[in-house]
C-alpha positions as CSV (number, residue, x, y, z in Angstrom):
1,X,-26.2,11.8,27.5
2,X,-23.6,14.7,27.7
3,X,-20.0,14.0,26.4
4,X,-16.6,16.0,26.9
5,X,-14.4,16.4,24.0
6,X,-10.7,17.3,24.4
7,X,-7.8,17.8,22.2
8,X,-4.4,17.6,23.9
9,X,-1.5,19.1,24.2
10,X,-2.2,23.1,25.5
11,X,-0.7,24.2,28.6
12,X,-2.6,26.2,30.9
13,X,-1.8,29.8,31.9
14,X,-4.5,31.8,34.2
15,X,-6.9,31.7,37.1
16,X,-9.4,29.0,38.4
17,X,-11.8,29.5,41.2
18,X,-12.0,27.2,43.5
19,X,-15.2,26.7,45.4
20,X,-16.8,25.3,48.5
21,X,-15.9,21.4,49.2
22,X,-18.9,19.2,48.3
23,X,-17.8,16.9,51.0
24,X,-18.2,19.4,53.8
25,X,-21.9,20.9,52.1
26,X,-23.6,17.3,52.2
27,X,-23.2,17.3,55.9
28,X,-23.8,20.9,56.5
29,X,-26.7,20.4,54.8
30,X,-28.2,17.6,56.9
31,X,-27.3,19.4,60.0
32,X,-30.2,21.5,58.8
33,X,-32.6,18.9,60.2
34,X,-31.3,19.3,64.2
35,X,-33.2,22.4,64.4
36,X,-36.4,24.5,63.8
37,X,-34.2,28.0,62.7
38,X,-32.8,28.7,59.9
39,X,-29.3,27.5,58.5
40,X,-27.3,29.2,56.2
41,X,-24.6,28.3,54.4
42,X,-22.6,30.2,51.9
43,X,-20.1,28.9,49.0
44,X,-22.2,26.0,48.5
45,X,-20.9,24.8,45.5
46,X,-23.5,24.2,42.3
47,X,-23.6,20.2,41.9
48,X,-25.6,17.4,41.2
49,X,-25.3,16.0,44.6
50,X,-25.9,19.2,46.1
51,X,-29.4,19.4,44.2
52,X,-29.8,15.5,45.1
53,X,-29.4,16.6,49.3
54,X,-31.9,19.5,48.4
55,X,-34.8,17.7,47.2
56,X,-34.0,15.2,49.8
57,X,-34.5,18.1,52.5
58,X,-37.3,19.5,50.8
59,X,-38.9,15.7,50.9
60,X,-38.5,15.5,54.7
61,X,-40.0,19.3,55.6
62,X,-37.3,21.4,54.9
63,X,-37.8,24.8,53.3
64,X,-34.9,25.6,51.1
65,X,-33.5,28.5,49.3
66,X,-30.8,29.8,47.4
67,X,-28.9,33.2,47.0
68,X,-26.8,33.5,44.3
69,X,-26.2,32.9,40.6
70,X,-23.9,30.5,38.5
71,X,-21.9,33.4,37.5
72,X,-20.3,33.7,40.3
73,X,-16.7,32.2,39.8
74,X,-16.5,34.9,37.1
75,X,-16.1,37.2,39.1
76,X,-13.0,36.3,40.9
77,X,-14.5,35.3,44.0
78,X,-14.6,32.2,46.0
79,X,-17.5,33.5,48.0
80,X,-20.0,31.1,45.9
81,X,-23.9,31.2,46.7
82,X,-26.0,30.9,49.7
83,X,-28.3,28.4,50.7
84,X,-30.9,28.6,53.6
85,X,-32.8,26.0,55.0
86,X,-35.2,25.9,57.8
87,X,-36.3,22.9,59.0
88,X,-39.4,24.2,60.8
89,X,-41.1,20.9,60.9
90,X,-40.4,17.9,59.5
91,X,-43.3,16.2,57.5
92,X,-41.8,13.1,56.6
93,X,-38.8,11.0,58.8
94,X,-38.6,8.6,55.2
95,X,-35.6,8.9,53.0
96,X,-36.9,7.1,49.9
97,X,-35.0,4.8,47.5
98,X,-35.3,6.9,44.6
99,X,-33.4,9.7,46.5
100,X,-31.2,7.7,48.2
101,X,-30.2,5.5,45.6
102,X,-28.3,8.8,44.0
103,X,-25.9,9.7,46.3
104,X,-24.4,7.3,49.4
105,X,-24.2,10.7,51.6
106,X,-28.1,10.7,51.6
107,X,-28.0,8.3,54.8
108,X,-26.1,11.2,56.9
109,X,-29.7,12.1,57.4
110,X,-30.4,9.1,59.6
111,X,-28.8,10.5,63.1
112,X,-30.2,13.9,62.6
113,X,-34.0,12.6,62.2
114,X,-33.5,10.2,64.8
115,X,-32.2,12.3,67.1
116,X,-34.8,15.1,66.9
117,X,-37.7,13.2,66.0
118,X,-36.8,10.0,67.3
119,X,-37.6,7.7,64.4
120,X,-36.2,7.6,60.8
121,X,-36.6,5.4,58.0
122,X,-33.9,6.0,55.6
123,X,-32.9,3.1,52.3
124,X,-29.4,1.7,52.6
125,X,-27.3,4.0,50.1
126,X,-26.4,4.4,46.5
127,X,-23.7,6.4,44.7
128,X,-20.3,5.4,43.3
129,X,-19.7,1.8,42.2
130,X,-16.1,2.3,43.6
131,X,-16.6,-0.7,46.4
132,X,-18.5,-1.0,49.5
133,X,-19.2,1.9,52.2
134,X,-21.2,0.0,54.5
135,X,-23.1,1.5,56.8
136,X,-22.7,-1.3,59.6
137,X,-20.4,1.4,61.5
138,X,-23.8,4.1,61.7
139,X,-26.2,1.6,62.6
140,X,-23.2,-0.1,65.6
141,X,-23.0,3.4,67.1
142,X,-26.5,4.5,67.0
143,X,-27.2,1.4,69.0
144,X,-24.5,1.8,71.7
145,X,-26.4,5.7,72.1
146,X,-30.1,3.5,72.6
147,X,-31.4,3.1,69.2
148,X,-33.6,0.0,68.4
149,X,-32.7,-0.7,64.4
150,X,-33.9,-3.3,62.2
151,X,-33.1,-3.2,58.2
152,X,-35.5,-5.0,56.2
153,X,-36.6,-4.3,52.2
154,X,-33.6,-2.0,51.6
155,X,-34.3,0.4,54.9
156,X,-32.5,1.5,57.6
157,X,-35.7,1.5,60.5
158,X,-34.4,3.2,63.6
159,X,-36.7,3.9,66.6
160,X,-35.4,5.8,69.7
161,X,-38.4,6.5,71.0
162,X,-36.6,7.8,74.6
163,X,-34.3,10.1,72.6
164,X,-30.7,9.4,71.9
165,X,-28.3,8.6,75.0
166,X,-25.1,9.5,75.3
167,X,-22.3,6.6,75.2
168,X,-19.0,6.0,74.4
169,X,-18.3,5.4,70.5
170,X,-15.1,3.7,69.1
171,X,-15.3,3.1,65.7
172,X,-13.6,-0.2,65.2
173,X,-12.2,1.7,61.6
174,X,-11.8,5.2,60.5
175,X,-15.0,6.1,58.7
176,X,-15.8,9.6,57.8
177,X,-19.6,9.4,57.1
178,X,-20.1,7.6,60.7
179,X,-18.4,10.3,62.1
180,X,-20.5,12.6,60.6
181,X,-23.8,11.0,61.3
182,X,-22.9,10.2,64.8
183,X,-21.1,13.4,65.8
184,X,-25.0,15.2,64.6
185,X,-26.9,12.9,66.5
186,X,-25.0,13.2,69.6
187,X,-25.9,17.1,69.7
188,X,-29.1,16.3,70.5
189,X,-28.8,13.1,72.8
190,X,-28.8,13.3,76.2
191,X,-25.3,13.5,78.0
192,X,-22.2,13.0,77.2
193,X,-20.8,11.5,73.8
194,X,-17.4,10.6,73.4
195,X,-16.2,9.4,69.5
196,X,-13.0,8.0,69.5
197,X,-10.9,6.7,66.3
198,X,-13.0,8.8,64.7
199,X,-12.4,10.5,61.2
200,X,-9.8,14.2,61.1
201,X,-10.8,15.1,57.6
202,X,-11.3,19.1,57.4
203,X,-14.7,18.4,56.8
204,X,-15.5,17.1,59.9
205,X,-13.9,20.2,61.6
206,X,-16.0,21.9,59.0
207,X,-19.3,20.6,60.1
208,X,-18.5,20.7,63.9
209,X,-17.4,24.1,63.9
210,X,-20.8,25.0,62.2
211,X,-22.5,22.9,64.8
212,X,-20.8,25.0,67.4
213,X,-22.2,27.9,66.2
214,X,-25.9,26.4,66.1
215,X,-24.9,25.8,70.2
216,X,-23.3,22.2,70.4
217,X,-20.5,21.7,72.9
218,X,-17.6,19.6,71.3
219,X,-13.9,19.2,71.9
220,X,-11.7,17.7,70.3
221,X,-12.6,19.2,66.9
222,X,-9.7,17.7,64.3
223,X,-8.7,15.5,66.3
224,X,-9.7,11.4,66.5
225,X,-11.9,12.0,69.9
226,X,-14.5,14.3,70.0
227,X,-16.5,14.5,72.9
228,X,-20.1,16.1,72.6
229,X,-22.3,17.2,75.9
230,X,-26.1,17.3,73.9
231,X,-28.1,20.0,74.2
232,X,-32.0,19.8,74.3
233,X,-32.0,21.8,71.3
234,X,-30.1,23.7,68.5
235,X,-30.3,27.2,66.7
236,X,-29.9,28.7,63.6
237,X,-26.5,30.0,62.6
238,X,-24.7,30.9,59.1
239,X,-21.9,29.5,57.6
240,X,-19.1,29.6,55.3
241,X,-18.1,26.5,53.8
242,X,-14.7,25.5,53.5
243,X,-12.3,25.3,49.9
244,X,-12.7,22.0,47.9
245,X,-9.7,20.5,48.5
246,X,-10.3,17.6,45.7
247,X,-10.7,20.0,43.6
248,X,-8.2,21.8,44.6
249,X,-5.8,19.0,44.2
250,X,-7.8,18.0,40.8
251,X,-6.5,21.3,39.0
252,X,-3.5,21.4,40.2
253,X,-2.7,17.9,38.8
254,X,-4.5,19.5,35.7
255,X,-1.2,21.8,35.5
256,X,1.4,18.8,36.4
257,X,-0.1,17.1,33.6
258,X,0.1,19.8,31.1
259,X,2.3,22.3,32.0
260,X,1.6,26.0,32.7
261,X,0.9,28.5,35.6
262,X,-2.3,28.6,37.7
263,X,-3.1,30.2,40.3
264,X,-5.9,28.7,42.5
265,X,-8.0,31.5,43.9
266,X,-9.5,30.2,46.9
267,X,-7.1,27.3,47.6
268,X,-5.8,26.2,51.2
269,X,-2.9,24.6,51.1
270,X,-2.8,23.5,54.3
271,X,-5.9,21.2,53.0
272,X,-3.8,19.9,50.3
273,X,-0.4,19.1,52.0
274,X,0.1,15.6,51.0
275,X,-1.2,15.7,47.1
276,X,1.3,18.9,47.2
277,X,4.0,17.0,48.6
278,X,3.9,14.4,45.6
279,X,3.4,16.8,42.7
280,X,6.2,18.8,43.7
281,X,8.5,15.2,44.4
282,X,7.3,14.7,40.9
283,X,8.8,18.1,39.6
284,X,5.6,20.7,40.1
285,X,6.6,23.8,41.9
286,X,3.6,25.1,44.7
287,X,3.8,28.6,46.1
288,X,0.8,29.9,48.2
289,X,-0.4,33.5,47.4
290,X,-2.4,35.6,49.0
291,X,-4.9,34.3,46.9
292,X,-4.5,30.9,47.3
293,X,-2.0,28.9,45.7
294,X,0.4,29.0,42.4
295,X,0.8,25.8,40.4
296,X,3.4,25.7,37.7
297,X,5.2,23.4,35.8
298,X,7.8,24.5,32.7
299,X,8.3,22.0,29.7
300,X,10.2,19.2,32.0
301,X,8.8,15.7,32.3
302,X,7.5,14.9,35.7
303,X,9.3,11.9,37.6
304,X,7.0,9.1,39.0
305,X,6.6,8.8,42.4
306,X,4.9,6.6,44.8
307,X,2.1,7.0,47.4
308,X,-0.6,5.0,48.7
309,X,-4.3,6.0,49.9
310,X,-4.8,6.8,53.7
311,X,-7.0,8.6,56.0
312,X,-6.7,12.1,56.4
313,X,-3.9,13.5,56.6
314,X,-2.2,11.3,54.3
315,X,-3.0,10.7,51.0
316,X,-6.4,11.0,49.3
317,X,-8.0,8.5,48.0
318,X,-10.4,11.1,45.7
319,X,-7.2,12.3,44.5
320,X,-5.5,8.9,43.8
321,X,-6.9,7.9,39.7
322,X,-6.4,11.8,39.1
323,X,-2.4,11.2,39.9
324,X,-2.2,8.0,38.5
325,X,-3.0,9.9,34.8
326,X,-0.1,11.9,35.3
327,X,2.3,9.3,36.4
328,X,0.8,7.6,33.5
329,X,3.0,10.4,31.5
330,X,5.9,11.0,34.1
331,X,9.4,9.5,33.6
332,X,9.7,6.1,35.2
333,X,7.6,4.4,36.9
334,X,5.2,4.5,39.8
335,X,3.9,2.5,42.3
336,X,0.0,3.4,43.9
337,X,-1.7,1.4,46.8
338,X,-5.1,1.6,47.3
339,X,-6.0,1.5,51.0
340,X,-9.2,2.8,51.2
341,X,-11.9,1.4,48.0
342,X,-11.8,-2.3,46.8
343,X,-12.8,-0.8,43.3
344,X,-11.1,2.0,42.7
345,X,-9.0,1.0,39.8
346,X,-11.5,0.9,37.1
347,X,-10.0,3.9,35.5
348,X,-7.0,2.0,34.5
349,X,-8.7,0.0,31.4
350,X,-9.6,3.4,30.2
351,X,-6.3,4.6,30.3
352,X,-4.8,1.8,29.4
353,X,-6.7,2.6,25.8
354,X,-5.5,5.9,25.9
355,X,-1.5,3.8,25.5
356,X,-0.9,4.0,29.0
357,X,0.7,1.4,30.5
358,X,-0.4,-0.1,34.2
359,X,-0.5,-3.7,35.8
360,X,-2.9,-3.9,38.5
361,X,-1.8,-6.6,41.7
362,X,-4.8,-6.6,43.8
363,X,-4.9,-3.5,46.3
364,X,-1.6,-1.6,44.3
365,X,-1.5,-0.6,40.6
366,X,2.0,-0.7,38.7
367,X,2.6,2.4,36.5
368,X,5.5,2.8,33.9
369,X,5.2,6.4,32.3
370,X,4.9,6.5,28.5
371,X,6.1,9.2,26.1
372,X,2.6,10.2,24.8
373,X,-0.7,9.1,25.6
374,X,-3.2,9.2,22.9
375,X,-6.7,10.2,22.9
376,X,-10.1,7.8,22.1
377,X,-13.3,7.6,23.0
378,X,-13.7,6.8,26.9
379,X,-16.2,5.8,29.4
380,X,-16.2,7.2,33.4
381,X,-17.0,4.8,35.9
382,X,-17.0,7.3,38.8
383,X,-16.5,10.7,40.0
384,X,-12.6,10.7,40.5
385,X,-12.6,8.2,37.2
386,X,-14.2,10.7,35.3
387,X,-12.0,13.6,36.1
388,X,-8.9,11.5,35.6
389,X,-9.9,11.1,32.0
390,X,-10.4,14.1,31.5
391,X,-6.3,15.3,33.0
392,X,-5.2,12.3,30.2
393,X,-7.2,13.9,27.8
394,X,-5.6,17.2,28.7
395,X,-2.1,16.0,27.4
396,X,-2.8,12.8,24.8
397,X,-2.3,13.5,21.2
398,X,-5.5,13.5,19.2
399,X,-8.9,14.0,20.2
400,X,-10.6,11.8,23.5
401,X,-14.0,11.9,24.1
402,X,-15.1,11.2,27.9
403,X,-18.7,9.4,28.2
404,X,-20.8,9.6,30.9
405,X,-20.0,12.7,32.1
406,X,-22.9,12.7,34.8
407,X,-20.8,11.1,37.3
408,X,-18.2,14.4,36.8
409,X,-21.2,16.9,37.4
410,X,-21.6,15.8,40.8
411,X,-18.6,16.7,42.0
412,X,-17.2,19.5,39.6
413,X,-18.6,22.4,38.8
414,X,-18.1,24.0,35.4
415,X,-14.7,22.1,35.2
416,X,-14.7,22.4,31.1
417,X,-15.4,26.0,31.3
418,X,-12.6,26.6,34.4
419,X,-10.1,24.5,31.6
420,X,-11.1,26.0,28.5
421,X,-10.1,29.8,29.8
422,X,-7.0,28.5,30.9
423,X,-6.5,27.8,27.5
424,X,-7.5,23.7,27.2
425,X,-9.4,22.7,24.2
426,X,-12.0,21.5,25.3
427,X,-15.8,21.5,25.4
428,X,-19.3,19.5,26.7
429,X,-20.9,17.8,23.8
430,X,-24.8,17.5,24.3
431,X,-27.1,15.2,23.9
């Protein structure tokens, strides 16, 4: 099982590519399914959970292919590669277990099969152990549009076998993925859908712009109602995926934490607005470019600063461990709420062996920032865990070693090499 190794202590000078969001290609990808013509979508970053949606395409009909190399990001380009799928006809309307079981975004598939086909079959999802991301708020709304849905062994078994009606959805909490899974089936219900309370993340806007071009009719795109007239069908279209803005916001906290000057080729910062807010409270200084944006931070200590979780447009939670490490090493002391996860502190015994020092109170996590963190060996839990080690690793004294580094290849690509030519020593151990 692959490792990173880091030794700390190296600001970073340079350039880092950013490249398409991996929240925004999962659904884009799905959206494949509403219709017989081809989709294609360009910066489609190269990740785990992108291969994982791939295959589970390919399992249900879809032809896919791909235009572009890894090499890209070398280049100086955020164009990234393009990927085409054609959903021609779809052979199988089951989302197995083993696929599933991967990746929680899997079940978006569920209101594109069941709206085209009528029928799906898809297992209750897997991913992340950061809490639960139940998918009670999918299956509620696909049965106020006329879906019949039972869940027995493990599956999700939803029959509509009248199509899809449109009906008026309130989601009783903000949930991204029911957004997306309901806002995809409603393109192809009949009548009128309207979605209220639901999710403004820029990867909603992301997919239903790219639905707009395949011929859905929404309003209301980025804001909490959408309302969607379906269409009998859909067509092909291509599209550009938006900037990562986790990533985004990942390296830019790698440059709080160390010190340096990067610019971030690629970068929106009007994605980023409240993780830019606290790193420059905290002392960083953000300047967009024509580029993207400039992060830079001189020898100072950063000063902590306090922020909690929230839907869009407030505070990540994906960013939320990565800022923790740095407040971990910022004068004084900090005080994070967690608003979103139930278990999305488990980075903090990890850090805590690194000489950090945090007190967790249920939903909020006390930080008071130490002189030096040191490095030792370390174990991710998660995605955002993962690459929070790493940023601690970044600046500790001494060598760290990160373990299980597979849960930081699905959502970061190439992040060690990205580092490493900004000057971080640091490398993937194999094996």
């Amino acid at each position: 099982m692959d490792r990173i190794r880091l030794r700390g202590g190296k600001p970073l000078f340079g350039t880092i590519v950013i490249g398409g969001a991996k929240n925004a290609a999962l659904p884009l990808m799905a959206a494949s399914l509403l219709t017989t013509e081809t989709l294609s979508l360009s910066n489609v970053p190269h990740l785990a959970d992108i291969a994982t949606m791939a295959h589970l395409l390919q399992q249900h009909g879809v032809d896919v292919a791909m235009d572009g190399g890894p090499g890209y990001a070398d280049r100086g380009t955020a164009e990234g590669r393009t990927i085409h799928l054609t959903a021609g006809h779809i052979a199988s309307t089951l989302a197995p277990y083993d696929l599933v079981r991967k990746m929680r975004a899997s079940v978006l598939v569920l209101g594109p099969l069941l709206a085209r086909c009528g029928e799906a079959e898809v297992s209750l999802p897997g991913g992340c152990a950061i809490g639960t991301r139940p998918v009670d708020l999918h299956i509620a709304a696909l049965r106020e549009m006329g879906a019949e849905i039972d869940i027995a062994n493990g599956y999700i078994k939803a029959r509509a076998p009248k199509g899809l009606k449109g009906a008026v959805v309130r989601f009783p909490m903000v949930s991204v993925g029911a957004t997306e899974n309901i806002l995809m089936a409603a393109c192809l219900a009949e009548g009128i859908t309207v979605l209220e309370n639901a999710a403004r993340e820029p990867e909603i806007g992301d997919l239903a712009r790219c639905l707009v071009a395949m011929g859905a009719e929404i309003d209301g795109i980025d804001t909490e109602r959408l309302v969607v007239k379906g269409q009998t069908s859909l067509h092909g279209a291509r599209h550009a995926i938006l900037p990562d803005r986790i990533e985004t916001g990942t390296y830019a906290a790698a440059v709080a934490i160390t010190g340096g000057e990067v610019e971030l080729v690629g970068a929106r910062p009007d994605l980023t607005e409240a993780v830019n807010d606290k790193l420059v409270e905290a002392g960083c200084q953000i300047t967009p470019t024509a580029r993207g944006m400039l992060v830079k931070r001189n020898g100072s200590r950063l000063r902590g600063v306090d922020f909690l979780t929230q839907p869009y447009p407030g505070f990540p939670t994906d960013m939320q461990a990565q800022v923790m490490s740095i407040m971990a090493v910022s004068d004084g002391a900090a005080m994070i709420t967690e608003t979103i996860f139930e278990n999305r502190f488990m980075h903090v015994p990890e850090l805590t062996r690194m000489g950090a020092n945090i007190v967790v109170h249920g939903s909020s996590a006390l930080v008071r920032g130490v002189g030096q963190l040191t490095g030792a060996p370390v174990m991710a839990t998660d995605l955002r865990a993962s690459v929070s080690l790493v940023l601690a690793g970044l600046a500790a004294q001494g060598e760290t070693v990160v373990n299980r580094v597979y849960h930081l290849d699905r959502g970061y690509e190439r992040l060690e090499d990205k580092l490493a030519a900004c000057g971080a020593d640091i490398e993937r151990l194999k094996g």
